[in-house]
Backbone as numpy.savetxt, mean C-alpha at the origin, in Angstrom:
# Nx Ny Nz CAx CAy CAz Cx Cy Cz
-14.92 11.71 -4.10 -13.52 11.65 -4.54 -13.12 10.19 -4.80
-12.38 9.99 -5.96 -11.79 8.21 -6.42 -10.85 8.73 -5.48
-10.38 7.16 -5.47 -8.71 6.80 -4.74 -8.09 6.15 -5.63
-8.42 6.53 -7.30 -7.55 6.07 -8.50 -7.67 6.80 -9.95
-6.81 7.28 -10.79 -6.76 8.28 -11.07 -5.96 7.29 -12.77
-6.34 7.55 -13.55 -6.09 7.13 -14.82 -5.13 8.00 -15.83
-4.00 7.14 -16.19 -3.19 7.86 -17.28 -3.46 9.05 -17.43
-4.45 8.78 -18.68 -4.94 10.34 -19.51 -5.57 11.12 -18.88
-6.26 10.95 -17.39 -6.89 11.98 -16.52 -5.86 12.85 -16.25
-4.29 12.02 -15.63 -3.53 12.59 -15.30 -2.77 13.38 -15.78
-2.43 12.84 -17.10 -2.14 14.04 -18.00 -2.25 15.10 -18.22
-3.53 14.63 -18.19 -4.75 16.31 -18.41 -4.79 17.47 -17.18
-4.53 16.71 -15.97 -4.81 17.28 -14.76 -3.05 18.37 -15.15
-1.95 17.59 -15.41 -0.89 18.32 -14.82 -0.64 19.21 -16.04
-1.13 19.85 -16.82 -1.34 20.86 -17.81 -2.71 21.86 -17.24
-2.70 21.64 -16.21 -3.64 22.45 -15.47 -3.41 23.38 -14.99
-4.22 24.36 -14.41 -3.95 25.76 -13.60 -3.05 24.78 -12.28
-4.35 24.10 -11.52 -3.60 23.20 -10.18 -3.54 22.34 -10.42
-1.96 21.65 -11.03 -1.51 20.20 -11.23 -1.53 19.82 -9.39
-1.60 18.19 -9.44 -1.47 17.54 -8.25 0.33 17.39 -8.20
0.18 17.46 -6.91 1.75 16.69 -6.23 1.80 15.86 -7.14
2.95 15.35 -7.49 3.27 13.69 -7.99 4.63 13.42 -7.33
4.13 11.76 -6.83 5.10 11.04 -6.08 5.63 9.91 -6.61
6.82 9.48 -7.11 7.36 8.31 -7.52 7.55 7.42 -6.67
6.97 6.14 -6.03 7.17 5.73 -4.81 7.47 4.24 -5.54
8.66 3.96 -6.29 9.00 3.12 -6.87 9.75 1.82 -6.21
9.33 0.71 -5.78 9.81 -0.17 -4.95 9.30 -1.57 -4.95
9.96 -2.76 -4.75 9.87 -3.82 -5.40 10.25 -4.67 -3.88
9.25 -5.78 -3.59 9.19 -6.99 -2.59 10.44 -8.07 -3.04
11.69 -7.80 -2.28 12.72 -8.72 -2.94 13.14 -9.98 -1.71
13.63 -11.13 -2.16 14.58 -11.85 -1.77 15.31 -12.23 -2.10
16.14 -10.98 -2.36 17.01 -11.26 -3.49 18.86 -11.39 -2.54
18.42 -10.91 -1.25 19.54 -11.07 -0.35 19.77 -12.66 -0.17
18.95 -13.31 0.11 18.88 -14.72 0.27 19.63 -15.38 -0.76
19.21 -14.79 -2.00 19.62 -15.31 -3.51 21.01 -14.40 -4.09
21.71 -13.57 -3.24 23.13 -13.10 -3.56 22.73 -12.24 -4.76
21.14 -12.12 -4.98 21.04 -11.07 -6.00 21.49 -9.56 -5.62
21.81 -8.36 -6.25 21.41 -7.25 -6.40 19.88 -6.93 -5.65
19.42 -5.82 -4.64 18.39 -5.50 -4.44 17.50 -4.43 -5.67
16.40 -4.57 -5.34 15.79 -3.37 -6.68 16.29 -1.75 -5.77
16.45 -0.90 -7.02 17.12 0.42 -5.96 16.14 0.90 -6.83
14.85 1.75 -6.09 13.79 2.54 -6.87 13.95 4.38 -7.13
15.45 4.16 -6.50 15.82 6.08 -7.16 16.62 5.98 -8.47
17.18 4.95 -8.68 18.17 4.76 -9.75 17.07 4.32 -10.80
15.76 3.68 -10.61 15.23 3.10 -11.71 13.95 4.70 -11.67
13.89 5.67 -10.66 13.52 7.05 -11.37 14.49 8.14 -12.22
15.78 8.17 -11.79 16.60 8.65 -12.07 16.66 8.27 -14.02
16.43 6.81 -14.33 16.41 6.46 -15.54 14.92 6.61 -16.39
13.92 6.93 -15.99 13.00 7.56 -16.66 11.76 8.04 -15.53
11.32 8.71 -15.23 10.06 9.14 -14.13 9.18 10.15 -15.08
7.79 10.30 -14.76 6.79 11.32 -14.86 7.59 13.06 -14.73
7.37 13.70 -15.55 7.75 15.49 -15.48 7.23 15.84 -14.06
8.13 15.95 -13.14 7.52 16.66 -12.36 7.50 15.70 -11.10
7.74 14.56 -10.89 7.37 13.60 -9.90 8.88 13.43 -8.65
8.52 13.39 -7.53 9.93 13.12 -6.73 9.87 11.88 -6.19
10.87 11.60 -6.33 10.99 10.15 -5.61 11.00 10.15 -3.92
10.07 9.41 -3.72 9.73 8.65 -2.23 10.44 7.25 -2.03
11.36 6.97 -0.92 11.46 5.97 -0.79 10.62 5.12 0.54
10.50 3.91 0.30 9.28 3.28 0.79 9.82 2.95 2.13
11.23 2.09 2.14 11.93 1.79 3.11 12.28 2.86 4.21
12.47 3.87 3.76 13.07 4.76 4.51 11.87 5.67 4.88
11.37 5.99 4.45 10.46 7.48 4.56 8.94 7.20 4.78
8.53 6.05 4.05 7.43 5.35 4.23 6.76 3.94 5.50
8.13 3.73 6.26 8.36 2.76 7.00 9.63 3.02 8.22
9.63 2.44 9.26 10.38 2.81 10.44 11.04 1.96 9.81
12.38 1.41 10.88 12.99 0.45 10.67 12.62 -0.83 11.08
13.08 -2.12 10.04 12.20 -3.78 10.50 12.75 -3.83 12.12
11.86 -4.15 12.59 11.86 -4.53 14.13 10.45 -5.55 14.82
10.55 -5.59 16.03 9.72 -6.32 16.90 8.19 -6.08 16.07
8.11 -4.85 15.68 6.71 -4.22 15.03 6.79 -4.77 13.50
7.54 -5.60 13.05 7.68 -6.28 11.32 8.50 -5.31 10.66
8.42 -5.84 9.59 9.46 -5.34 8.27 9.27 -4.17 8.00
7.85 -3.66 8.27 7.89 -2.20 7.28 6.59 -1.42 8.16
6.90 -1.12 9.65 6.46 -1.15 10.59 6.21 0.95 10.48
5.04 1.46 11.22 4.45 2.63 11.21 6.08 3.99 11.11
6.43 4.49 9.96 7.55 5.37 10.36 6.96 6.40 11.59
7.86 7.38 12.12 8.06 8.45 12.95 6.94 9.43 12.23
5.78 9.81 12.74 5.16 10.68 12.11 5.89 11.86 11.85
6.43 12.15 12.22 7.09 13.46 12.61 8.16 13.91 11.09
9.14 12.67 11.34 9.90 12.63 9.85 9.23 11.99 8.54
7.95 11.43 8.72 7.21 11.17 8.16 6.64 12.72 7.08
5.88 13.24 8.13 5.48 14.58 7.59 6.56 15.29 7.28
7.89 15.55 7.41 8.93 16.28 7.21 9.27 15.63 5.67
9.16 14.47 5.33 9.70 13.79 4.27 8.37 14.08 3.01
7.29 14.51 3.69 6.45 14.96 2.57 6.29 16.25 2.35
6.68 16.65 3.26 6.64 18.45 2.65 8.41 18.59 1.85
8.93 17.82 2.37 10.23 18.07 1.43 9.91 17.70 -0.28
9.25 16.56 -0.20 7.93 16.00 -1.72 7.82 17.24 -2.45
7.02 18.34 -1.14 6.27 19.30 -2.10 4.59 19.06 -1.47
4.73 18.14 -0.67 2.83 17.91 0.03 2.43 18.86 0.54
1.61 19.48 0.08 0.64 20.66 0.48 -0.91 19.60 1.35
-1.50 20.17 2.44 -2.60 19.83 2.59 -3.37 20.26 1.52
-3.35 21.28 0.57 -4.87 21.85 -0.35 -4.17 21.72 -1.34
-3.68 21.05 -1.70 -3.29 20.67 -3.29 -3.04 19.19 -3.42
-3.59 18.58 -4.55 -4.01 17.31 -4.49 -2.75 16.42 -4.65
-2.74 14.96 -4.57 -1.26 14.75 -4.73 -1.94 13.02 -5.52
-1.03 12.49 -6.30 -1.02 11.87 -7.34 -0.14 10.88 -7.17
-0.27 9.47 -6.32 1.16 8.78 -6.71 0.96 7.31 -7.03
2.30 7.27 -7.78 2.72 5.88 -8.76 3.78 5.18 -8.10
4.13 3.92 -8.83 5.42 3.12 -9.20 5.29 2.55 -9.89
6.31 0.99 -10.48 6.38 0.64 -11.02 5.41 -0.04 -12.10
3.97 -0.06 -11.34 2.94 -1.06 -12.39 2.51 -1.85 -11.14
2.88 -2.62 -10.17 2.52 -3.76 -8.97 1.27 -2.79 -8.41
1.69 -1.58 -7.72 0.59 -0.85 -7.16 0.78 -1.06 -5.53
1.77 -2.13 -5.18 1.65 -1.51 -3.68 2.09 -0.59 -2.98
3.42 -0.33 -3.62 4.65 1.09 -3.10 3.40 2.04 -3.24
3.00 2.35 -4.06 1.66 3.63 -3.99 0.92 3.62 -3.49
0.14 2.30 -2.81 -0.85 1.92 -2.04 -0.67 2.43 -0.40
0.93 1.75 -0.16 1.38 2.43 0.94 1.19 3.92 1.12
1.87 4.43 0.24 1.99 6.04 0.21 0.53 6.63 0.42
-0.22 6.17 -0.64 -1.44 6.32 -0.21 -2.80 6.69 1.05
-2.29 5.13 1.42 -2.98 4.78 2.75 -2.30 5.67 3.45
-0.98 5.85 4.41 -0.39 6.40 5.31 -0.93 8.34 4.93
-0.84 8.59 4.07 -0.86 10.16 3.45 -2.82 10.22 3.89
-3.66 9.51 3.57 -4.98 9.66 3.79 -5.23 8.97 5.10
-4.69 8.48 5.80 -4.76 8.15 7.45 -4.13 9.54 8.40
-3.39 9.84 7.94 -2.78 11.04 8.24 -3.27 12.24 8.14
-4.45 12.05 7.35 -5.49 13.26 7.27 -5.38 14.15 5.60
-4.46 13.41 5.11 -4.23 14.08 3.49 -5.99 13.86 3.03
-6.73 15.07 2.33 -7.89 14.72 1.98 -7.77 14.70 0.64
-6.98 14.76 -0.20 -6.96 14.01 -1.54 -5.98 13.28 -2.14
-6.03 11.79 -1.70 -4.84 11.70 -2.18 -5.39 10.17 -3.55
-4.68 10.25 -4.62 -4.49 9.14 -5.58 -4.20 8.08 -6.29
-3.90 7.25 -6.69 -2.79 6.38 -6.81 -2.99 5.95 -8.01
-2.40 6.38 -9.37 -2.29 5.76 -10.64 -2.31 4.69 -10.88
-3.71 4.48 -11.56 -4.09 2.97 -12.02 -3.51 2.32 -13.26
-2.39 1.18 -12.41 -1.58 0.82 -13.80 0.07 1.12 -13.47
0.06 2.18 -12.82 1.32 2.89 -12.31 2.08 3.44 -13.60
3.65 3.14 -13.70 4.31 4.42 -15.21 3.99 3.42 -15.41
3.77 2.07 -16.12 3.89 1.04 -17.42 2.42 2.02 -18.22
1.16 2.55 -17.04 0.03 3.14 -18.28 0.57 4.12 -18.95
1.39 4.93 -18.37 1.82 6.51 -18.61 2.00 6.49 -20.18
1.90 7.36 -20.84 2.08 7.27 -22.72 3.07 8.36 -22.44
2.96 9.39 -21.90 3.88 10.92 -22.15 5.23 10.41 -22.02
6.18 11.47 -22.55 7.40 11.70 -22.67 7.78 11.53 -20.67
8.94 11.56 -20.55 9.89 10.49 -19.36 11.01 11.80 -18.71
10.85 11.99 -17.79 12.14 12.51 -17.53 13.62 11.96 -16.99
14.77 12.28 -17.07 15.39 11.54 -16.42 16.35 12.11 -15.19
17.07 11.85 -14.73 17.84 12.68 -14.06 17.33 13.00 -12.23
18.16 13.91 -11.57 17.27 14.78 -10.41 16.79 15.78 -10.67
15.33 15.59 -10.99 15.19 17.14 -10.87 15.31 18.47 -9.93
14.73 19.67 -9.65 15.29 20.42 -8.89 14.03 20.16 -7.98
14.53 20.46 -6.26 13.68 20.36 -4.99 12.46 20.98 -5.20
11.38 20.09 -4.74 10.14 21.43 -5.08 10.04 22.15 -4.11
9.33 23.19 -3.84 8.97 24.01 -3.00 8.14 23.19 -2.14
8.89 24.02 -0.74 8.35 23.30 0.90 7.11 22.95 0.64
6.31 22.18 1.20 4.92 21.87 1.63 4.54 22.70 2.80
3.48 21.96 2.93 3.02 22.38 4.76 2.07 21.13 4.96
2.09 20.04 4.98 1.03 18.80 5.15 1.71 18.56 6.69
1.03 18.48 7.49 1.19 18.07 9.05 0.48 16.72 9.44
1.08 15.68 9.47 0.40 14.56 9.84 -0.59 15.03 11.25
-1.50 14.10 10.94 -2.93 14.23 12.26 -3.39 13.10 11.83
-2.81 12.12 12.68 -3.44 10.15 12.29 -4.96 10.45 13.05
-5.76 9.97 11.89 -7.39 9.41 12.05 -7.17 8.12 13.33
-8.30 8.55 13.79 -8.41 7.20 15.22 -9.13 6.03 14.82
-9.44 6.19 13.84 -10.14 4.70 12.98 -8.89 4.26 11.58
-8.94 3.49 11.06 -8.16 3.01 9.89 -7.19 2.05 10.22
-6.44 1.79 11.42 -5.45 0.96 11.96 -5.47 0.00 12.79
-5.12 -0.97 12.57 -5.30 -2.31 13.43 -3.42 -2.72 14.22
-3.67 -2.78 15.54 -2.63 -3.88 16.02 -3.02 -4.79 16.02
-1.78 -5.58 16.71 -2.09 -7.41 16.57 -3.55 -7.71 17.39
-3.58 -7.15 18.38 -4.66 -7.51 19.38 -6.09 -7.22 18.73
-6.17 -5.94 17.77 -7.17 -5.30 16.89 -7.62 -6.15 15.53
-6.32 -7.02 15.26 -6.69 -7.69 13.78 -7.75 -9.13 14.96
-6.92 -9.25 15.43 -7.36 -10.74 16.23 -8.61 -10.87 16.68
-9.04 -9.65 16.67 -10.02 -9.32 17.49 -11.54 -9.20 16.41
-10.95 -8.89 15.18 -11.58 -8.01 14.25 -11.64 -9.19 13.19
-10.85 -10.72 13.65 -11.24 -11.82 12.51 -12.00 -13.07 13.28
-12.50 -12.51 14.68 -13.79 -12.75 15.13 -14.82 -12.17 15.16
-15.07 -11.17 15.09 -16.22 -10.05 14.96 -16.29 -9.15 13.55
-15.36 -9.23 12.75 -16.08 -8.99 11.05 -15.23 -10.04 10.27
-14.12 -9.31 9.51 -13.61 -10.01 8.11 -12.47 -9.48 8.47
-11.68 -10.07 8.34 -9.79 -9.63 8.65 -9.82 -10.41 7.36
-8.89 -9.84 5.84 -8.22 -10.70 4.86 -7.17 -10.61 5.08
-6.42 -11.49 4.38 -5.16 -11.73 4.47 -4.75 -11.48 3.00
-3.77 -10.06 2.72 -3.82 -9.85 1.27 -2.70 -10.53 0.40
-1.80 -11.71 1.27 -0.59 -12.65 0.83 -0.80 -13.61 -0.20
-0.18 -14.06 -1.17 -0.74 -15.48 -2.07 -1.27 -16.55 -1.39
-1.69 -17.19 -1.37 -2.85 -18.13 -0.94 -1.51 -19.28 -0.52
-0.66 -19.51 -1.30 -0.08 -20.70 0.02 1.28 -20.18 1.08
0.89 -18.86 1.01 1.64 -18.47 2.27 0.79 -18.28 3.50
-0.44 -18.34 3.02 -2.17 -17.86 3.71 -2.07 -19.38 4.27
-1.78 -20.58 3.12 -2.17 -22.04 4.04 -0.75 -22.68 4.55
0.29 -21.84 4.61 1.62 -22.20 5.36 2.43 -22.90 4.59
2.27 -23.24 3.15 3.13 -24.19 2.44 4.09 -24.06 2.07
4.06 -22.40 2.21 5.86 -21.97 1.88 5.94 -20.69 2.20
7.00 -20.37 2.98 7.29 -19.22 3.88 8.50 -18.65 3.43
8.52 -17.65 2.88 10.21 -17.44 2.16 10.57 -15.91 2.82
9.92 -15.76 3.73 10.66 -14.31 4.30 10.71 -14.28 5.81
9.23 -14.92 6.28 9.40 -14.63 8.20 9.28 -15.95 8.56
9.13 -15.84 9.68 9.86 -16.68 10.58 8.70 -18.57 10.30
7.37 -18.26 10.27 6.54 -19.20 10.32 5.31 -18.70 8.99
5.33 -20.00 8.42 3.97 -19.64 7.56 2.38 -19.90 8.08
1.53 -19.64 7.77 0.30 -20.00 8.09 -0.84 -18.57 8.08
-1.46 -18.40 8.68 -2.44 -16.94 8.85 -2.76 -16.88 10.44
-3.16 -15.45 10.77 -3.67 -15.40 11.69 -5.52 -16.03 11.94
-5.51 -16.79 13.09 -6.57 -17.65 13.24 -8.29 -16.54 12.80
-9.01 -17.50 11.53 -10.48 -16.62 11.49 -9.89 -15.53 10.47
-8.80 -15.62 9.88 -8.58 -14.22 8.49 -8.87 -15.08 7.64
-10.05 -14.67 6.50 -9.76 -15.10 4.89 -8.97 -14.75 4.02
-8.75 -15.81 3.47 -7.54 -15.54 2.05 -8.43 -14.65 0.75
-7.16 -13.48 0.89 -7.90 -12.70 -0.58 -6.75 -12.45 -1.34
-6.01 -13.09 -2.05 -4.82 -12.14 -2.27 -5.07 -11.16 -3.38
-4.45 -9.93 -3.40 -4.19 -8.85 -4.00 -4.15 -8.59 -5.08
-3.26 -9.68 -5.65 -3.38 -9.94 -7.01 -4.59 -10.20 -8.02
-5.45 -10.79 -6.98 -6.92 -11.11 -7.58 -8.07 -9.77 -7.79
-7.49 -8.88 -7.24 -7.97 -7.52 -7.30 -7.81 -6.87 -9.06
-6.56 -7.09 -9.51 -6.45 -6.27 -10.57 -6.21 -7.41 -12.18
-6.12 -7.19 -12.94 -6.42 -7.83 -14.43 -5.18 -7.52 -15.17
-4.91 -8.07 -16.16 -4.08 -8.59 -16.87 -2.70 -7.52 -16.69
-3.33 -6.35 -17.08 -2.50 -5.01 -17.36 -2.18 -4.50 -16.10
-2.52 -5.30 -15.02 -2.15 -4.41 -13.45 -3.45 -3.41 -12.81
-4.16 -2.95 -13.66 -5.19 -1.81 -13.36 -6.13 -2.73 -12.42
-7.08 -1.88 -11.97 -8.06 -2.78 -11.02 -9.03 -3.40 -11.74
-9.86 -4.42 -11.77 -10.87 -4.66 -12.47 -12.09 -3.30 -11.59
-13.13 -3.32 -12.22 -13.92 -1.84 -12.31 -14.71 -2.43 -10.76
-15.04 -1.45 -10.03 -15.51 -1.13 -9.07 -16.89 -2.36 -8.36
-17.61 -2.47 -9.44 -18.80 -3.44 -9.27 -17.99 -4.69 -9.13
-17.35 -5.33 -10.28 -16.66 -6.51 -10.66 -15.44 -6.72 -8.71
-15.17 -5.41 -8.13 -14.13 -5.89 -6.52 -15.51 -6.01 -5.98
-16.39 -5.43 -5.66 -17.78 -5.45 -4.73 -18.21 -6.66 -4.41
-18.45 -7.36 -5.83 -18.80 -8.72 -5.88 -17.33 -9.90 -5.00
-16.26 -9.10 -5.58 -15.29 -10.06 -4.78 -15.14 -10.31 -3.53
-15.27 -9.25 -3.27 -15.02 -8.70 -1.63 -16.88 -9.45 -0.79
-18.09 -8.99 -1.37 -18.92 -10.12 -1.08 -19.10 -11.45 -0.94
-18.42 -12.04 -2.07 -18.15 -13.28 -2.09 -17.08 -13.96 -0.70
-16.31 -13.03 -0.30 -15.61 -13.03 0.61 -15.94 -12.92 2.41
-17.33 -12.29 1.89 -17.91 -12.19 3.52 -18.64 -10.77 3.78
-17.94 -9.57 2.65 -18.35 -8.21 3.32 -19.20 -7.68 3.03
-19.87 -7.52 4.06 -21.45 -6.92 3.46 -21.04 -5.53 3.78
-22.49 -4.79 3.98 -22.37 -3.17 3.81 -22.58 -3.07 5.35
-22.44 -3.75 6.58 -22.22 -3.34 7.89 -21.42 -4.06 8.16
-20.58 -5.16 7.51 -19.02 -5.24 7.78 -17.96 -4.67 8.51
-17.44 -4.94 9.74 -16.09 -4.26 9.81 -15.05 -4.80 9.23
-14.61 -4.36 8.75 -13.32 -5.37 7.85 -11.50 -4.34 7.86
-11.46 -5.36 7.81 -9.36 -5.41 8.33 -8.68 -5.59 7.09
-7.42 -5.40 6.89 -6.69 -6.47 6.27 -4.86 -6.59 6.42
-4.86 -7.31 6.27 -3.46 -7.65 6.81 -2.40 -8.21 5.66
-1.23 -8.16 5.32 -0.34 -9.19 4.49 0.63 -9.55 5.09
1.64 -9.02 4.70 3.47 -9.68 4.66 4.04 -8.39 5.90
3.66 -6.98 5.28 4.65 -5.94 6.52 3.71 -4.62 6.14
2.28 -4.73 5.70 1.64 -3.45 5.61 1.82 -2.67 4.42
2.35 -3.53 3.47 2.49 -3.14 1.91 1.69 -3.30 1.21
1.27 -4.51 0.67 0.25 -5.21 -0.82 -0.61 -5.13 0.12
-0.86 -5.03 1.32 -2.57 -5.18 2.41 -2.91 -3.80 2.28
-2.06 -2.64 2.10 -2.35 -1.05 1.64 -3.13 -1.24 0.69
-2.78 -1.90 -0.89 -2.99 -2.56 -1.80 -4.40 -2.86 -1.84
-4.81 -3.91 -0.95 -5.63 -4.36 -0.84 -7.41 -2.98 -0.16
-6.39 -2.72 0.48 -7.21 -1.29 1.55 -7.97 -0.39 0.19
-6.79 -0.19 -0.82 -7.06 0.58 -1.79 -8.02 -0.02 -2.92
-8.32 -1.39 -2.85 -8.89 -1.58 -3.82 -10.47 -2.06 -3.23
-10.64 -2.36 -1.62 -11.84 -1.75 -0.77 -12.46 -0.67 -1.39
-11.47 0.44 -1.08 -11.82 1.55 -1.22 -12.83 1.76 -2.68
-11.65 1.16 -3.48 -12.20 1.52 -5.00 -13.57 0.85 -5.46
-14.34 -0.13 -4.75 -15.33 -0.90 -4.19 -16.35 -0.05 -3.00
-15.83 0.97 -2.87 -16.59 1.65 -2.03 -16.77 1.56 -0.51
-15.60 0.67 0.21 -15.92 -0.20 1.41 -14.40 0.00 1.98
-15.04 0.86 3.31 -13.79 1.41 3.81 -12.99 0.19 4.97
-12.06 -0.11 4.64 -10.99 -1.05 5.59 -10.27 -0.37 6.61
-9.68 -1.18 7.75 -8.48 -0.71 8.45 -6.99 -1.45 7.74
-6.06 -1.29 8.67 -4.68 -1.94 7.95 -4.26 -2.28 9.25
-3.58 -3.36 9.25 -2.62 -3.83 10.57 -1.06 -3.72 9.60
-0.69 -3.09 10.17 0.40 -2.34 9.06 1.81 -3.44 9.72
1.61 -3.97 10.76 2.57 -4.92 11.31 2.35 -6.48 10.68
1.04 -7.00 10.36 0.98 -7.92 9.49 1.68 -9.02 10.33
1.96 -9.78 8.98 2.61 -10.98 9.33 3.71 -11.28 10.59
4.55 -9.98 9.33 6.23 -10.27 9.71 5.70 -9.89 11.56
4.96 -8.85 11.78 5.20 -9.26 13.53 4.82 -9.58 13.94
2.79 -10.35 13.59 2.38 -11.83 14.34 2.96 -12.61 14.53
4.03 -12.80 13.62 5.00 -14.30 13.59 5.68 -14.27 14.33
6.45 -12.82 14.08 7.60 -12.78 15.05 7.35 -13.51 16.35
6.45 -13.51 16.95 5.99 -13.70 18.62 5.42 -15.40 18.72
6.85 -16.28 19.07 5.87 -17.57 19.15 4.19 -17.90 20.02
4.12 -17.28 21.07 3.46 -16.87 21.73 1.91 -16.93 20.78
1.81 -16.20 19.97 0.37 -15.71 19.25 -0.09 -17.20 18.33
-1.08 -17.46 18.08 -1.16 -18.55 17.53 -1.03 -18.00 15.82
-1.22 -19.38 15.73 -0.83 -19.90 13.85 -1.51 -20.83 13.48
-2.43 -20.34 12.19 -3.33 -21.67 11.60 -2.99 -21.88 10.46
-3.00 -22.88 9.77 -2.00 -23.31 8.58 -3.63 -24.23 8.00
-3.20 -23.75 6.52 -4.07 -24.97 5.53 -5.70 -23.78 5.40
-6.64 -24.55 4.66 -7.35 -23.44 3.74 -7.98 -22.95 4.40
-8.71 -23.53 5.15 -10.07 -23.23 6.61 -9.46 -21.55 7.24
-10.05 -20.59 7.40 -10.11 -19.82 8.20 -9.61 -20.41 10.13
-9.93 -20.78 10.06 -9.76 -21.40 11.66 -8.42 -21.92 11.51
């Protein structure tokens, strides 16, 4: 089974006997509070054009607890977790399909959490709607019919703080943030910049090519080698609050090379003066 699923596959799939779920999980990394901007609102920007058939997920709410001691976008309530995907329409035996805007992490999240949870097929549109060619819907559409997907979290895939720390002495912990938030030069959301001590810098962005899509499977292998991971690797990865490091998880994957996630990341290593902080390019 891929963990990425192309435009015109998708197309094809939802003119099918069994179309997949589709999830709009449309959501955007802002600081725009800082800057007296407007925040991005990702139901209003489905509401103005989405995929036939797709419901909107929100990332903040449904995909994430509330920011606390555990970071910004910290493990939600399994419980309303699974309640918020069968309201979707998540079936365990029917496949499910999800997008956003083109970035790829809002889906990455959805992703990861839905296949940690025991979802056994789940997708994430390569490219997100910017690939989509078909006609747009707009509006709410009507509720789909209940699901039945019951979260059951896998005992492998997840890292705490003590687990990443642990795991960027004994394999590869990346760090999936831009590279000078990785060497501390500028910190524009938590509390301290730098990385956790022994993580390499990979950022996320270096994963995918011009158009957003991933570069092809061989072309991450080589990256992710170049990086440290061989084929008895344990490898981690970490970012900002367990978003673009989903991101990152997913494009492992698409490389063939299964990761965990420290889904607390940055925002709650930092939080804790206590834990150390290494700043500048060196791993150490």
């Amino acid at each position: 089974m891929t963990a990425i699923i192309t435009a015109t596959d998708l197309a094809h799939e939802l003119t099918g006997d069994a179309p997949p779920t589709l999830l709009d999980v449309r959501w955007q990394l802002s600081t725009a509070k800082a800057a007296g901007a407007p925040a991005f609102d990702g139901r209003a920007a489905y509401a103005a054009g989405h995929i036939p058939g797709a419901v909107f997920v929100d990332l903040d709410r449904e995909l994430a607890a509330a920011p606390g001691a555990q970071g910004r976008h910290p493990l939600p309530d399994l419980a309303e977790f699974g309640a918020a995907m069968r309201r979707a329409g998540v079936s365990a035996g029917r496949p499910v399909v999800v997008y956003d805007g083109g970035q790829g992490w809002a889906a990455a999240r959805a992703w990861w959490l839905l296949r940690w949870t025991g979802h056994p097929d789940v997708r994430v549109l390569d490219g997100g709607l910017p690939s989509w060619r078909g006609e747009l819907s707009t509006g709410e559409p009507e509720a789909p019919a209940e699901g039945d997907f019951v979260p059951e979290p896998a005992a492998a895939g997840l890292l705490d703080a003590d687990g990443a720390a642990a795991l960027a002495r004994t394999g590869v912990l990346l760090d999936a943030r831009a590279g000078e938030r990785y060497r501390g030069e500028v910190e524009p959301i938590d509390r301290v910049g730098g990385h956790i001590p022994g993580a390499v810098s990979a950022p996320t962005t270096e994963n995918v090519g011009p158009d957003g899509r991933f570069l092809p499977a061989a072309e991450l292998k080589d990256r992710f080698k170049a990086l440290g991971v061989s084929e008895d690797t344990e490898v981690g990865v970490y970012c900002g609050s367990g978003v673009s490091g989903a991101h990152e998880v997913l494009a492992l994957a698409v490389a063939g090379v299964p990761a965990a996630l420290y889904v607390g990341s940055w925002s709650e290593w930092s939080s804790d003066p206590a834990r150390p902080v290494a700043v500048g390019a060196d791993p150490q």
